[in-house]
mmCIF entry with sequence, helices, sheets and N, C-alpha, C, O atoms, coordinates in Angstrom:
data_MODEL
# 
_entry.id   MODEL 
# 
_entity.id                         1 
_entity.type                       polymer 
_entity.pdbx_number_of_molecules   1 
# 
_entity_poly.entity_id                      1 
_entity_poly.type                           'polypeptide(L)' 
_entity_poly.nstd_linkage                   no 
_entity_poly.nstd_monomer                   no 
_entity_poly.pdbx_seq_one_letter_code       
;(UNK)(UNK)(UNK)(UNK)(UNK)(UNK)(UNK)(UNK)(UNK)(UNK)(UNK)(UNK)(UNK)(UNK)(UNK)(UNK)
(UNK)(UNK)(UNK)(UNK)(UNK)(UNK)(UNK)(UNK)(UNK)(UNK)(UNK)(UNK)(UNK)(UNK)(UNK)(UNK)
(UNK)(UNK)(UNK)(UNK)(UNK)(UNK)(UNK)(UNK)(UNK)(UNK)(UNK)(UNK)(UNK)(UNK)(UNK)(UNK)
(UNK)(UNK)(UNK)(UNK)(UNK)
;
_entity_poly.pdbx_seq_one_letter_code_can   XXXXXXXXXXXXXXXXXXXXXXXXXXXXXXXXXXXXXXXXXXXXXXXXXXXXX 
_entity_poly.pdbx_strand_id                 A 
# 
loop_
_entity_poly_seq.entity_id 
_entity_poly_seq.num 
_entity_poly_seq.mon_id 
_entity_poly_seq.hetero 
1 1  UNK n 
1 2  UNK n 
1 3  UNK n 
1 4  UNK n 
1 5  UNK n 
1 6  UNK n 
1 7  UNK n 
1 8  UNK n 
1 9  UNK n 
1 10 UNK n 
1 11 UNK n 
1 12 UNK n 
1 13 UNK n 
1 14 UNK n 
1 15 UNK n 
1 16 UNK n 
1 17 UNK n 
1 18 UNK n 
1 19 UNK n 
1 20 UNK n 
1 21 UNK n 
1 22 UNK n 
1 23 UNK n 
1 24 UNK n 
1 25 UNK n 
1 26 UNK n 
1 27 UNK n 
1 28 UNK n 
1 29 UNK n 
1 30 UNK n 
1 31 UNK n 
1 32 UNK n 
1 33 UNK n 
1 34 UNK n 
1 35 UNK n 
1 36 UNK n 
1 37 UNK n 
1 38 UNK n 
1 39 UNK n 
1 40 UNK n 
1 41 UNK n 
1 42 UNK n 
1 43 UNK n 
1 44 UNK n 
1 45 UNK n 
1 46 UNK n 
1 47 UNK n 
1 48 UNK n 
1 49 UNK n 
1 50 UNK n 
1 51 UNK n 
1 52 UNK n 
1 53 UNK n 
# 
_struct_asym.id          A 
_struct_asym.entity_id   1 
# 
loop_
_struct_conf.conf_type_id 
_struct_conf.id 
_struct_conf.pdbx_PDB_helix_id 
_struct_conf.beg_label_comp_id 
_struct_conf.beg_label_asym_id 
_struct_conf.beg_label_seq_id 
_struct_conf.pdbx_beg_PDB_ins_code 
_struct_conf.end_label_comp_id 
_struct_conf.end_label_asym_id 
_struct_conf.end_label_seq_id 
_struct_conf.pdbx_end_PDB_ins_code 
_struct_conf.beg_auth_comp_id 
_struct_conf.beg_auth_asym_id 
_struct_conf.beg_auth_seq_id 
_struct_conf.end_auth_comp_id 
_struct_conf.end_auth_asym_id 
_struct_conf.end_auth_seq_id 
_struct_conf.pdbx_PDB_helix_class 
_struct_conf.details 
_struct_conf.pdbx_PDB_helix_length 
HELX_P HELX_P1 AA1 UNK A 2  ? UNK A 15 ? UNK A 2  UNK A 15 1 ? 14 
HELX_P HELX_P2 AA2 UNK A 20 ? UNK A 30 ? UNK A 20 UNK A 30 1 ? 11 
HELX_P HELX_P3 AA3 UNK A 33 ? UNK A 37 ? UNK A 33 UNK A 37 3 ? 5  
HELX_P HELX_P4 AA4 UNK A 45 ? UNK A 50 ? UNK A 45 UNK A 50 1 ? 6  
# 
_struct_conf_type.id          HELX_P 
_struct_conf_type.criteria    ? 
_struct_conf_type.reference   ? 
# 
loop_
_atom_site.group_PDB 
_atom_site.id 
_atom_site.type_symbol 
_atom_site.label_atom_id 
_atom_site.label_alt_id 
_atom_site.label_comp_id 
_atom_site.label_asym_id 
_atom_site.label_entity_id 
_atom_site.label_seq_id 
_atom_site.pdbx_PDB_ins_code 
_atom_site.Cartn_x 
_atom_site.Cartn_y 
_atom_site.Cartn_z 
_atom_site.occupancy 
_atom_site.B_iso_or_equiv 
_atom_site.pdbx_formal_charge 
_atom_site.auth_seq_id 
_atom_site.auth_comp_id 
_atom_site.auth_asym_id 
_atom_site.auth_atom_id 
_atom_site.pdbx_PDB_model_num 
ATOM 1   N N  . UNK A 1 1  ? 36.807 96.753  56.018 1.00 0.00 ? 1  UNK A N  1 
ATOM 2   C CA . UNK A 1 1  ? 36.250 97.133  57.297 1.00 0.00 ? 1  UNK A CA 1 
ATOM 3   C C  . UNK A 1 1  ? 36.882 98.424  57.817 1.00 0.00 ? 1  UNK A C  1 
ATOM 4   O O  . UNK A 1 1  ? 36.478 98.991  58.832 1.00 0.00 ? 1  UNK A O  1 
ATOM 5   N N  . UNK A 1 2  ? 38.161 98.968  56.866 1.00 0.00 ? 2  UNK A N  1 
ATOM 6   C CA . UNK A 1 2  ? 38.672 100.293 57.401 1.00 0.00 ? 2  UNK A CA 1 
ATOM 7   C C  . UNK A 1 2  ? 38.053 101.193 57.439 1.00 0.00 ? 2  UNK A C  1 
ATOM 8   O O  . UNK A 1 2  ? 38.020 101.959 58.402 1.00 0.00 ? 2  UNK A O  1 
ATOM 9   N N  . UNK A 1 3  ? 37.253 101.350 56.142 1.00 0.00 ? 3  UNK A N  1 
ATOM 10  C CA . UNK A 1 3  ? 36.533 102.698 55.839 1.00 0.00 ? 3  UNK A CA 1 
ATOM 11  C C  . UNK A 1 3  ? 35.196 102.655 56.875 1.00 0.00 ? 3  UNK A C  1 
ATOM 12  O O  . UNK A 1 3  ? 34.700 103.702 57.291 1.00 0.00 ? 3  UNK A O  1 
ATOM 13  N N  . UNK A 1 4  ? 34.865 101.819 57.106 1.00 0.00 ? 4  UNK A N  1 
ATOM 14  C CA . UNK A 1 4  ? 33.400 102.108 58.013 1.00 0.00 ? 4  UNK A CA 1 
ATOM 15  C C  . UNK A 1 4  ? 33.898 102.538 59.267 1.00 0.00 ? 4  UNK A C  1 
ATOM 16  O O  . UNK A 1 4  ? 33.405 103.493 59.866 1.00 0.00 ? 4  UNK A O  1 
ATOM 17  N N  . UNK A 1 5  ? 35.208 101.629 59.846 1.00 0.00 ? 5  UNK A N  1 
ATOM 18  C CA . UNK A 1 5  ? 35.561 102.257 60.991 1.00 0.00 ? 5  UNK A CA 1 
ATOM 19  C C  . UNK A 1 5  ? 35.752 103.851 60.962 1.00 0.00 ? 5  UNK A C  1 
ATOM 20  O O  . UNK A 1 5  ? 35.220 104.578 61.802 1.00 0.00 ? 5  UNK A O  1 
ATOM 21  N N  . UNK A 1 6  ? 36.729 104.425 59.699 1.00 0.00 ? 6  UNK A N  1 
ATOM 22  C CA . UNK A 1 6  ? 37.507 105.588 59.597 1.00 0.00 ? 6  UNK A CA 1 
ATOM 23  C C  . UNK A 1 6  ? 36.187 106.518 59.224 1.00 0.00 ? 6  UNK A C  1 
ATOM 24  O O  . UNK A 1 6  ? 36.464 107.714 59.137 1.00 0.00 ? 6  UNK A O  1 
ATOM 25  N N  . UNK A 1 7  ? 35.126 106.256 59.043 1.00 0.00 ? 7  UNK A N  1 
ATOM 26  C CA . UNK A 1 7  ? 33.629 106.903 58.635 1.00 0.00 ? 7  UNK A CA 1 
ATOM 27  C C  . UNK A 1 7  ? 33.134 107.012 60.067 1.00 0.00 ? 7  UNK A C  1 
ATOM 28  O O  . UNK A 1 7  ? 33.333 108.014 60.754 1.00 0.00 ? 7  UNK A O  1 
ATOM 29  N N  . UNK A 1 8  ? 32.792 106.448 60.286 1.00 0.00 ? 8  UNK A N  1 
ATOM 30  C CA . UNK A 1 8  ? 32.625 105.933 62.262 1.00 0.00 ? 8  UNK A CA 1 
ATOM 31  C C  . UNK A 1 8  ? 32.925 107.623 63.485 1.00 0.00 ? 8  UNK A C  1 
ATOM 32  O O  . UNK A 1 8  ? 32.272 108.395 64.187 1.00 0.00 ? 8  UNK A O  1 
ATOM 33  N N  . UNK A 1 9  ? 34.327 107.374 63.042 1.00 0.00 ? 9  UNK A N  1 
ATOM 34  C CA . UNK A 1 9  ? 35.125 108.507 63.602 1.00 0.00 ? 9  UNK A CA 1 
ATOM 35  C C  . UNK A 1 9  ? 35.246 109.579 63.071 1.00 0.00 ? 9  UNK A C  1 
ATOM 36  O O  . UNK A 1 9  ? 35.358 110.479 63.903 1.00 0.00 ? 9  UNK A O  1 
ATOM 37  N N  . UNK A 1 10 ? 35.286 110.009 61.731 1.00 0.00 ? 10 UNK A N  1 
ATOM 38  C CA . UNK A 1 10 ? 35.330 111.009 61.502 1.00 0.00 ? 10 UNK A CA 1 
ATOM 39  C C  . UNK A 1 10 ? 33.844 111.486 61.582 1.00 0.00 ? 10 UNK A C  1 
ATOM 40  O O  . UNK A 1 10 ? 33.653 112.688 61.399 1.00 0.00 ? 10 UNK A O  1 
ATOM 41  N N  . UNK A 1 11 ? 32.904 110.781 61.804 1.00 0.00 ? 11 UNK A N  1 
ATOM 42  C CA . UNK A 1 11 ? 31.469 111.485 61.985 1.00 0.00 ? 11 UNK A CA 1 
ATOM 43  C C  . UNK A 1 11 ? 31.311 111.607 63.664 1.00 0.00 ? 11 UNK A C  1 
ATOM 44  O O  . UNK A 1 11 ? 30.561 112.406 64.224 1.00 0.00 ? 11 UNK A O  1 
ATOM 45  N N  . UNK A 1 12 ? 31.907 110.944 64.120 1.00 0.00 ? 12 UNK A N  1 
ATOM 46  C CA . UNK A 1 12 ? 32.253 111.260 65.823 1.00 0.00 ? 12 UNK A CA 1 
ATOM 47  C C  . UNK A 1 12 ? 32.699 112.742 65.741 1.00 0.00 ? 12 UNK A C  1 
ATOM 48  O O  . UNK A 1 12 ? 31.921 113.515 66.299 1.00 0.00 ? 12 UNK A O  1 
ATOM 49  N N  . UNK A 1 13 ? 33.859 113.333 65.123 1.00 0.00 ? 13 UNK A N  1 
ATOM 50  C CA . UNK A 1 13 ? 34.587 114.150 65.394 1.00 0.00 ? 13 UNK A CA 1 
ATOM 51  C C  . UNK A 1 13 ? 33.572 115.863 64.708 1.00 0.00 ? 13 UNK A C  1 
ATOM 52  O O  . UNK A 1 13 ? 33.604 117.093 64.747 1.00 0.00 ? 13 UNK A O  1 
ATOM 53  N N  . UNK A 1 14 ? 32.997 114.985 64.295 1.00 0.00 ? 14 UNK A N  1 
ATOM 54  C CA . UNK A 1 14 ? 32.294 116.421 63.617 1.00 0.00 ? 14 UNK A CA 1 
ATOM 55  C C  . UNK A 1 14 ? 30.891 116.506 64.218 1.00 0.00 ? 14 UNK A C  1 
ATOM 56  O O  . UNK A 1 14 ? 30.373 117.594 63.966 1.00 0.00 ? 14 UNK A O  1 
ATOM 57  N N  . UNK A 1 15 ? 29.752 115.288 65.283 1.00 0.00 ? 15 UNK A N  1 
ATOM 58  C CA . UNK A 1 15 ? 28.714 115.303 65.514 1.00 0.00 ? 15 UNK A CA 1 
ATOM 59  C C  . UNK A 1 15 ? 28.612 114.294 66.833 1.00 0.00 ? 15 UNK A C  1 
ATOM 60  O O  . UNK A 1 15 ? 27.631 113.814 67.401 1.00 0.00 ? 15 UNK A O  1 
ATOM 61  N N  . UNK A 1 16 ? 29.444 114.225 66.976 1.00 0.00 ? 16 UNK A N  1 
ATOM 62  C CA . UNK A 1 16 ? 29.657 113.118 68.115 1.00 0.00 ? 16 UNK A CA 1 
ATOM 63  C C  . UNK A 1 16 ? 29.055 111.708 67.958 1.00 0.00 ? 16 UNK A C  1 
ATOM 64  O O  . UNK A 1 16 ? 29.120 111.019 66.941 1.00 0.00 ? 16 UNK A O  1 
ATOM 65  N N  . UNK A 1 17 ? 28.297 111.299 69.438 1.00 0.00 ? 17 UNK A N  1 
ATOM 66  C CA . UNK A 1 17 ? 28.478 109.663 69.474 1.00 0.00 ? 17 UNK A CA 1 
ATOM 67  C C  . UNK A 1 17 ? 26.818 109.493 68.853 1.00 0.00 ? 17 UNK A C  1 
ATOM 68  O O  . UNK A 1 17 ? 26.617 108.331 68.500 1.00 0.00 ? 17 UNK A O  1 
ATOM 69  N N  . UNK A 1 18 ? 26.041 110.084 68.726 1.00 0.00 ? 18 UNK A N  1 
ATOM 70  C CA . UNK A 1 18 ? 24.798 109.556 68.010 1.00 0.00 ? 18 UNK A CA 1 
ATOM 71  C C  . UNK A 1 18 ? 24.935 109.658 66.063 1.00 0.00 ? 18 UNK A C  1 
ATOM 72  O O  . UNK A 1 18 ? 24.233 109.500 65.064 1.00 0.00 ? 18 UNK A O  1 
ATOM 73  N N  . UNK A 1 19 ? 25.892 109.910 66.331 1.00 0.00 ? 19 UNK A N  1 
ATOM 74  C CA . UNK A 1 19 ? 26.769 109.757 64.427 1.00 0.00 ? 19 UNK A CA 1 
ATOM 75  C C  . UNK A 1 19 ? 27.093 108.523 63.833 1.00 0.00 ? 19 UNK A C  1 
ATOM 76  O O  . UNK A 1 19 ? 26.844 108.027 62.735 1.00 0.00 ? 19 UNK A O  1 
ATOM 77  N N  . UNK A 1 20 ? 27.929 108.018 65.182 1.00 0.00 ? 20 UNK A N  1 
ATOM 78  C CA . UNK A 1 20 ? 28.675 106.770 65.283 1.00 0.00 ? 20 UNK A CA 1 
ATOM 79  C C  . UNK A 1 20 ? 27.919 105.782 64.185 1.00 0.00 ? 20 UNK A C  1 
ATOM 80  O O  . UNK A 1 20 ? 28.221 105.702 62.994 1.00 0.00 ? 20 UNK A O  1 
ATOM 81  N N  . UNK A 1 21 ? 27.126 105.229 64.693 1.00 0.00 ? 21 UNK A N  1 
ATOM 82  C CA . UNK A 1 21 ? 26.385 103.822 63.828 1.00 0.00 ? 21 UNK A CA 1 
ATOM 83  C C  . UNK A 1 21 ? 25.635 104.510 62.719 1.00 0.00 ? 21 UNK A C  1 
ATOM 84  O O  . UNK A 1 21 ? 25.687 103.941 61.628 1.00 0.00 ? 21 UNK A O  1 
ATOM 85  N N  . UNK A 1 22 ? 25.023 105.504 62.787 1.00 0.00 ? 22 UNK A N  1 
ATOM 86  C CA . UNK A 1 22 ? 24.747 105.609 60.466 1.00 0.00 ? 22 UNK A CA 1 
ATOM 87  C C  . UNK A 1 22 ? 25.388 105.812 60.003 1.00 0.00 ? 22 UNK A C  1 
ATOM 88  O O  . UNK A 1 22 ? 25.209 105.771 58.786 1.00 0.00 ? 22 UNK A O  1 
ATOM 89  N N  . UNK A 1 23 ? 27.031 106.309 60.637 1.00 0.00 ? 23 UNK A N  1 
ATOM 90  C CA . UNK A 1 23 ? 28.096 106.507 59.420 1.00 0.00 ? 23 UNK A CA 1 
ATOM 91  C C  . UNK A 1 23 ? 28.843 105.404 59.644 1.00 0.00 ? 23 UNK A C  1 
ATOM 92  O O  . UNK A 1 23 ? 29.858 105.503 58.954 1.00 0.00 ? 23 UNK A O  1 
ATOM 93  N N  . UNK A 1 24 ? 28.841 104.202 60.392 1.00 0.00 ? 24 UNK A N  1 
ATOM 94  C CA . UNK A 1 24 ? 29.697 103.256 60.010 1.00 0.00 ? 24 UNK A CA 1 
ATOM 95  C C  . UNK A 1 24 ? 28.722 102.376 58.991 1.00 0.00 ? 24 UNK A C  1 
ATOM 96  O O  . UNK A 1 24 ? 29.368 101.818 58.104 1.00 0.00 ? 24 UNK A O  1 
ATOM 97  N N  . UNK A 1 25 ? 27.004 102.102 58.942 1.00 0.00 ? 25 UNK A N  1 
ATOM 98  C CA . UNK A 1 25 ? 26.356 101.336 58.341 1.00 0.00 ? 25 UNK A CA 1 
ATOM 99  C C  . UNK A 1 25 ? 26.466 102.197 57.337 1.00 0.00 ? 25 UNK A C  1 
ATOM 100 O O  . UNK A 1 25 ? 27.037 101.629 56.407 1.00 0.00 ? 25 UNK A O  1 
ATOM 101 N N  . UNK A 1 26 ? 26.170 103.391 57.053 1.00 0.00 ? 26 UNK A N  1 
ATOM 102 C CA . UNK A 1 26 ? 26.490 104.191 55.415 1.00 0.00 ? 26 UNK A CA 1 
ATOM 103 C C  . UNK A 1 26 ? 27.615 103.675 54.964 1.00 0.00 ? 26 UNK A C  1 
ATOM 104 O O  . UNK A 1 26 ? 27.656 102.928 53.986 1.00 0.00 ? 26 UNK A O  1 
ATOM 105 N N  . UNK A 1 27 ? 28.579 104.017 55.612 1.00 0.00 ? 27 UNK A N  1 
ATOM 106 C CA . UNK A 1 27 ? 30.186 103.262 54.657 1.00 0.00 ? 27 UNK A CA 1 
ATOM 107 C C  . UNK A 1 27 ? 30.268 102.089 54.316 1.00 0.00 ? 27 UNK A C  1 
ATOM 108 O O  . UNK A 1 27 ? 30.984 101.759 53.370 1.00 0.00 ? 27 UNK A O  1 
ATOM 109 N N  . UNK A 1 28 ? 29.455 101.101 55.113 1.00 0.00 ? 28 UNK A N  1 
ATOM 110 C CA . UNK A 1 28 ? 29.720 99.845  54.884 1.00 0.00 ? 28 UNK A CA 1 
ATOM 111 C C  . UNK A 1 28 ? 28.529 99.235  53.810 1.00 0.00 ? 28 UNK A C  1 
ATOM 112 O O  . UNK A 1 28 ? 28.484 98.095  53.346 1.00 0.00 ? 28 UNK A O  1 
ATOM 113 N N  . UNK A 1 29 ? 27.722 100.202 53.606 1.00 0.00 ? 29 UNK A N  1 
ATOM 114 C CA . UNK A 1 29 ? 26.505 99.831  52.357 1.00 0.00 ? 29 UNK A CA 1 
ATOM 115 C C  . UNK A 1 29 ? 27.754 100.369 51.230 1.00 0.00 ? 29 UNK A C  1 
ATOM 116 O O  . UNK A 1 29 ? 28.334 99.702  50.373 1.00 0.00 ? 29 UNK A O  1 
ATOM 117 N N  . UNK A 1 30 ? 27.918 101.819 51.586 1.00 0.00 ? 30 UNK A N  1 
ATOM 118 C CA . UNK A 1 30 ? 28.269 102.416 50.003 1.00 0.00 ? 30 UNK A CA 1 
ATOM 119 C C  . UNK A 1 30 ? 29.601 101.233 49.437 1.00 0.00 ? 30 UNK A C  1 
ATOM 120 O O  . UNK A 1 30 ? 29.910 100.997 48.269 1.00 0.00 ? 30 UNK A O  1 
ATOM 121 N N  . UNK A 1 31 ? 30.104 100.740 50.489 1.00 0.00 ? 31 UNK A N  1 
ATOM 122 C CA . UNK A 1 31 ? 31.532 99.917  49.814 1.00 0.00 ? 31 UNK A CA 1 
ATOM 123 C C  . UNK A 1 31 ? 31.315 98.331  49.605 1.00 0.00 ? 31 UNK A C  1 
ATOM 124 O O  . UNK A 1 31 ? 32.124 97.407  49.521 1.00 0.00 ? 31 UNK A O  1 
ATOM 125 N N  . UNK A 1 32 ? 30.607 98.353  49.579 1.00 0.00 ? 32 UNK A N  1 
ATOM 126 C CA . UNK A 1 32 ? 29.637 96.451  49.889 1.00 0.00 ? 32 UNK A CA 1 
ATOM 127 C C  . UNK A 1 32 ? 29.342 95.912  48.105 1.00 0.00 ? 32 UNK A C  1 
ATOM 128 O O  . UNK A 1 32 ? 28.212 95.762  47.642 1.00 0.00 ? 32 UNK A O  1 
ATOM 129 N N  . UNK A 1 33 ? 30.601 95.695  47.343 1.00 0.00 ? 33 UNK A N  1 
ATOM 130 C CA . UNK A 1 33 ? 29.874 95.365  45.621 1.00 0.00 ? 33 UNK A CA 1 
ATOM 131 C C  . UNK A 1 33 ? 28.761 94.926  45.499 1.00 0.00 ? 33 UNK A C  1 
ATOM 132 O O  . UNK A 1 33 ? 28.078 95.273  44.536 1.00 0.00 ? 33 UNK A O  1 
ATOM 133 N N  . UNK A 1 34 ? 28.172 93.836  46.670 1.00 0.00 ? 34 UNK A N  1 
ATOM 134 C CA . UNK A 1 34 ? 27.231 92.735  46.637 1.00 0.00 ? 34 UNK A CA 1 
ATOM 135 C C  . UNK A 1 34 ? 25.810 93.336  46.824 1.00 0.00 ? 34 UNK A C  1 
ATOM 136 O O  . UNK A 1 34 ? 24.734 92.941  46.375 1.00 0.00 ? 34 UNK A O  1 
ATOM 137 N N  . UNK A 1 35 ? 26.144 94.523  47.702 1.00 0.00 ? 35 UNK A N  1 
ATOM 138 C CA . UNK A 1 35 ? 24.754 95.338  47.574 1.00 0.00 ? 35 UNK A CA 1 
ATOM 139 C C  . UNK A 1 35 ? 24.693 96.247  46.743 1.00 0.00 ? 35 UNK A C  1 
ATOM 140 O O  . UNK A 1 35 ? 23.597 96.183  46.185 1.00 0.00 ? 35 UNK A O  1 
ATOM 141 N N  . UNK A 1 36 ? 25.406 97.213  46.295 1.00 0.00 ? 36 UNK A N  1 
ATOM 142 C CA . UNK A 1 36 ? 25.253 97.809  45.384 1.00 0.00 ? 36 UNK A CA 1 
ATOM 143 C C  . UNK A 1 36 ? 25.600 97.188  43.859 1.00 0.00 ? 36 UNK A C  1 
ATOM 144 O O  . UNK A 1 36 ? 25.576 97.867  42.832 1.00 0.00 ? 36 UNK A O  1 
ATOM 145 N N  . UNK A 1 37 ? 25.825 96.199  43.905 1.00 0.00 ? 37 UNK A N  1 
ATOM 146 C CA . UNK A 1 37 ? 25.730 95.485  42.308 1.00 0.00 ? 37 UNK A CA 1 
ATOM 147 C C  . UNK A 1 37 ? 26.813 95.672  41.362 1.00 0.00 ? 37 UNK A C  1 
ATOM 148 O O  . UNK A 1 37 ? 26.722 95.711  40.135 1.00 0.00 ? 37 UNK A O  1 
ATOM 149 N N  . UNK A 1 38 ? 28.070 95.807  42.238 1.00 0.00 ? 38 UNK A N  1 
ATOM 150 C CA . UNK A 1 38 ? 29.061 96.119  40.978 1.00 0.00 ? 38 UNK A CA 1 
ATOM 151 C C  . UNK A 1 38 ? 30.206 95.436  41.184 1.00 0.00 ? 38 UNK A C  1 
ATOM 152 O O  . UNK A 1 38 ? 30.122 94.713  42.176 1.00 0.00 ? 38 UNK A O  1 
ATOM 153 N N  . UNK A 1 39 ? 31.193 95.390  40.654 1.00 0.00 ? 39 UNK A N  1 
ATOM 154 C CA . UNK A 1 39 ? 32.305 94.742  40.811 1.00 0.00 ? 39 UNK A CA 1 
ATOM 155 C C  . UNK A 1 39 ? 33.028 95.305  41.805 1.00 0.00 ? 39 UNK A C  1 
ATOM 156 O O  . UNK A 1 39 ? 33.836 94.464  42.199 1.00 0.00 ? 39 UNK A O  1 
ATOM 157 N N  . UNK A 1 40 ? 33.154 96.570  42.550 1.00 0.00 ? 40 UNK A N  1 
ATOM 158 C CA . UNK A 1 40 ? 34.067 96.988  42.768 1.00 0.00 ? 40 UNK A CA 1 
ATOM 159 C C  . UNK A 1 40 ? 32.804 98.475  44.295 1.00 0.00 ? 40 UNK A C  1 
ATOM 160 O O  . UNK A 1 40 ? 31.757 99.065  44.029 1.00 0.00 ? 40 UNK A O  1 
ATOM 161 N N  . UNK A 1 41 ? 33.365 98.492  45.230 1.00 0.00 ? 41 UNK A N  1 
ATOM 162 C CA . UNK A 1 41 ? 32.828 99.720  46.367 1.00 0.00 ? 41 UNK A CA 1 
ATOM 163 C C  . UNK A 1 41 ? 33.180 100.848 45.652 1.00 0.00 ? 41 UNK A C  1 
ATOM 164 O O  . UNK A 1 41 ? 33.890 101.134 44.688 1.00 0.00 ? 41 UNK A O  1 
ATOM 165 N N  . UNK A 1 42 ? 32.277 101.520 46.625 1.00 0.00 ? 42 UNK A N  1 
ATOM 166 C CA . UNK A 1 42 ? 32.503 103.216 46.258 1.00 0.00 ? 42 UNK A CA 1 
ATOM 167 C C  . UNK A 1 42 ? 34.196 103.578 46.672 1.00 0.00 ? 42 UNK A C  1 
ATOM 168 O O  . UNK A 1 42 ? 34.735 104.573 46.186 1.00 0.00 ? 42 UNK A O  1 
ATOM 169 N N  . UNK A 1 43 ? 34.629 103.037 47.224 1.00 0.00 ? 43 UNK A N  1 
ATOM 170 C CA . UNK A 1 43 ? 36.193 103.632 47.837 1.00 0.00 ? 43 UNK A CA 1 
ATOM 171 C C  . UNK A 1 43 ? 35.741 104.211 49.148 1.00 0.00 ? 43 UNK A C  1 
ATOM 172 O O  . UNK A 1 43 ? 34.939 103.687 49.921 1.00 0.00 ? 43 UNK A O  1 
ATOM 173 N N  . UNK A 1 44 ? 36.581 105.773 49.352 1.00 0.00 ? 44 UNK A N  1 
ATOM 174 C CA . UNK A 1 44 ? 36.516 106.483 50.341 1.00 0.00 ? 44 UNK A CA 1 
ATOM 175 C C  . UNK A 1 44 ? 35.732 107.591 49.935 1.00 0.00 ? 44 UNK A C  1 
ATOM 176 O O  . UNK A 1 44 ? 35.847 108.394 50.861 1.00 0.00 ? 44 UNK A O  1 
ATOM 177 N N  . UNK A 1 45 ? 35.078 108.028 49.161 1.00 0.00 ? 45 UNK A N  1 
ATOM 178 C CA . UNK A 1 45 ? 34.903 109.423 48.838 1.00 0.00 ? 45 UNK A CA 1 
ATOM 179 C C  . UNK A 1 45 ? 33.800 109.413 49.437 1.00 0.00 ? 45 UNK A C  1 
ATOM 180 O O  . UNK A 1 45 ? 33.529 110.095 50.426 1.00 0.00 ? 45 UNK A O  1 
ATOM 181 N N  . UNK A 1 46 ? 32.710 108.236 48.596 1.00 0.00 ? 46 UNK A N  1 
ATOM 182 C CA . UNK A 1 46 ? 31.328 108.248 49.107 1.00 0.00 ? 46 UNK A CA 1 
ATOM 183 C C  . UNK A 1 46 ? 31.013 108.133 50.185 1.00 0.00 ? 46 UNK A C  1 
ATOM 184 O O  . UNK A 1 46 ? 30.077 108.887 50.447 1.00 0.00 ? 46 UNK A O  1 
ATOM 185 N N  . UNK A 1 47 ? 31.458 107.302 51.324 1.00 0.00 ? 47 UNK A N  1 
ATOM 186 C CA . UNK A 1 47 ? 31.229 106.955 52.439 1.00 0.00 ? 47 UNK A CA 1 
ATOM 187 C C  . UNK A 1 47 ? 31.560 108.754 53.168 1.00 0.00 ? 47 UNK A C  1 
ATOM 188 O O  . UNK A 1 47 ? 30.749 109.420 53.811 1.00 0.00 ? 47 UNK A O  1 
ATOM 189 N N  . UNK A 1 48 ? 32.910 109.128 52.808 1.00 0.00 ? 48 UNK A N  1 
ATOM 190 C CA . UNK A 1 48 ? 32.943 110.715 53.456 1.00 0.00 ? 48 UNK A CA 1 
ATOM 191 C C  . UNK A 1 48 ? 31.751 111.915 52.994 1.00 0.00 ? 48 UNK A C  1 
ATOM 192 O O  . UNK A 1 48 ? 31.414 112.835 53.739 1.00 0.00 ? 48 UNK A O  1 
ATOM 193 N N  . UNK A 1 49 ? 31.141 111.662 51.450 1.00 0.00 ? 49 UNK A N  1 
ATOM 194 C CA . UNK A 1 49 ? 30.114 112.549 51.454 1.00 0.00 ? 49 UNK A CA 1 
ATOM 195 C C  . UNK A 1 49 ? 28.316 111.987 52.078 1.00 0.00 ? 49 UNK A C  1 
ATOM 196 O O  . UNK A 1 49 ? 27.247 112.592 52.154 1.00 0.00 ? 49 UNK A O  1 
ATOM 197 N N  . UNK A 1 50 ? 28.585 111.083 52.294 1.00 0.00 ? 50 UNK A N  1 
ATOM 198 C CA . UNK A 1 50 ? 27.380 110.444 52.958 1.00 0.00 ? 50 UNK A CA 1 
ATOM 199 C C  . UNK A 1 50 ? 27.281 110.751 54.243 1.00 0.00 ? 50 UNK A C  1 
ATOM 200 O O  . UNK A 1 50 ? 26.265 110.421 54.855 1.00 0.00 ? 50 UNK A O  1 
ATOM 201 N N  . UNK A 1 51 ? 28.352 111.457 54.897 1.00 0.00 ? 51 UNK A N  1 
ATOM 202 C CA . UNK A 1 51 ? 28.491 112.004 56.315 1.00 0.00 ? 51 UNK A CA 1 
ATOM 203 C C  . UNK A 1 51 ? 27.496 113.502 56.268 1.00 0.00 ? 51 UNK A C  1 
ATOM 204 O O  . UNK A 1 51 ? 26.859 113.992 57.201 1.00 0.00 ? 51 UNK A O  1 
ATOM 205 N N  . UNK A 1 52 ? 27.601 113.917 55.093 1.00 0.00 ? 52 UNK A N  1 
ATOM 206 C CA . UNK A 1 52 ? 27.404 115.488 55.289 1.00 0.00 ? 52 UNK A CA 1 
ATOM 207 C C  . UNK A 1 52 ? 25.731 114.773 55.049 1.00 0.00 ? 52 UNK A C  1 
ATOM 208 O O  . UNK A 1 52 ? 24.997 115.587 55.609 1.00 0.00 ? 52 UNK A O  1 
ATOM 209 N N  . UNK A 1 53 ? 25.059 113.910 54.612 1.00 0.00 ? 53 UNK A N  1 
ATOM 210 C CA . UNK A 1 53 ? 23.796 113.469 54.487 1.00 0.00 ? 53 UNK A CA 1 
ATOM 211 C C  . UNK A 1 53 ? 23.073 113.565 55.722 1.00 0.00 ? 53 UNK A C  1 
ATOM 212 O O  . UNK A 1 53 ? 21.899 113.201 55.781 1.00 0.00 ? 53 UNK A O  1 
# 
């Protein structure tokens, strides 16, 4: 639940508060094994390039 928060905010800090909720639901898809089908989340990287999306 860190990275969606720490996605959250750093898309605050670069676009403010209408950022807030697609970059905490982006981080929390890209790191979710169960939805994306793998053993293991994206980490941190993806959730930070899904910001610039």
């Amino acid at each position: 639940m860190m990275i969606p928060l720490f996605a959250g905010f750093v898309a605050k800090s670069i676009a403010d508060k209408p950022a807030i909720a697609p970059a905490m639901i982006g981080a929390y898809i890209a790191n979710d094994p169960e939805l994306l089908g793998t053993k293991a989340g994206a980490g941190l990287l993806l959730p930070l390039l899904s910001l610039l999306l």
